[in-house]
C-alpha positions in Angstrom: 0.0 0.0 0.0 1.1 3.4 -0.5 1.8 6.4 1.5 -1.5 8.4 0.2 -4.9 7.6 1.2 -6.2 4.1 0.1 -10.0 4.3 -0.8 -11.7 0.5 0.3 -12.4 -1.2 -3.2 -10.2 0.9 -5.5 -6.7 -1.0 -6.6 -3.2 0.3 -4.9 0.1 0.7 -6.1 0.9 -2.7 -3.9 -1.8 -4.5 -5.9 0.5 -4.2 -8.7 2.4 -7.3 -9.6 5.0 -7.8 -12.7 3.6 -8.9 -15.7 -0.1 -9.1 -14.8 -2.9 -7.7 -17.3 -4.3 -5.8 -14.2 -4.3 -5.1 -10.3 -4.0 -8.6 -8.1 -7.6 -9.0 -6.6 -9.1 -7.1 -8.8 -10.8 -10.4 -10.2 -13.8 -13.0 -8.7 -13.2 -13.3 -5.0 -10.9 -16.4 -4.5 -9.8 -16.9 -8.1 -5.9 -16.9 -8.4 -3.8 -16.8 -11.7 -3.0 -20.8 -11.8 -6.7 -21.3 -12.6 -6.6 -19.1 -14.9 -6.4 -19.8 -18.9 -4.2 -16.7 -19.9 -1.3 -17.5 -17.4 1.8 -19.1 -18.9 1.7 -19.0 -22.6 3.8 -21.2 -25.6 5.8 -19.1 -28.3 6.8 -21.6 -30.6 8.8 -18.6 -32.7 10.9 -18.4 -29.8 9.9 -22.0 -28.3 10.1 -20.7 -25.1 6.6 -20.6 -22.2 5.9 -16.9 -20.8 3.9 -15.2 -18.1 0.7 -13.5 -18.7 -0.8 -14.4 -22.5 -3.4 -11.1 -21.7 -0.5 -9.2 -20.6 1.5 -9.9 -24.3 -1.8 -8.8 -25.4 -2.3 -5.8 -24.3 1.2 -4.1 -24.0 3.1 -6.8 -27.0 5.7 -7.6 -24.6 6.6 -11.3 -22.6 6.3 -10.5 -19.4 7.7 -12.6 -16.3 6.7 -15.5 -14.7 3.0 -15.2 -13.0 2.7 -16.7 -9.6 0.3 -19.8 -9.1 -1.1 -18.2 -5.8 -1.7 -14.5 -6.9 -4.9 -13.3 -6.5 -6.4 -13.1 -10.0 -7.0 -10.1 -12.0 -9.7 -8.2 -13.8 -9.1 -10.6 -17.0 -9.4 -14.0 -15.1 -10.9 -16.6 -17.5 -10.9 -19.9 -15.6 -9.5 -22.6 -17.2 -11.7 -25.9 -17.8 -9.4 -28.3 -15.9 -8.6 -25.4 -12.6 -9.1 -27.1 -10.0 
């Protein structure tokens, strides 16, 4: 959280994680990003797995890794075999 006033409901600064599409928690209560069908994408040009597939989307860049465990975001699609 940051040093200015949070307002309850409205994404912070800390909610902010590398490579996601959007704010962690920002998505259906108890959803997190290993359920989810746009974490960790194939490029076979570069035959290499990525981070966020919305995130390459959205800013055409590969982001990082996405954490199994981080509260999913805004653009949480759940995948057909989550768990």
């Amino acid at each position: 959280m940051s040093k200015m006033t949070s307002i309850k409901g409205v994404p912070d600064r800390g909610d902010a994680r590398p490579g996601m599409a959007y704010f962690a928690g920002s998505g259906p209560p108890g959803k997190r990003c290993g359920q989810c069908v746009h974490r960790t994408y194939f490029d076979s040009f570069n035959n290499r797995k990525y981070g966020c597939a919305e995130f390459f989307r959205m800013t055409g860049r590969h982001g990082p890794a996405i954490g199994t465990f981080w509260s999913a975001c805004k653009y949480f699609k759940e995948r057909p075999d989550a768990d």
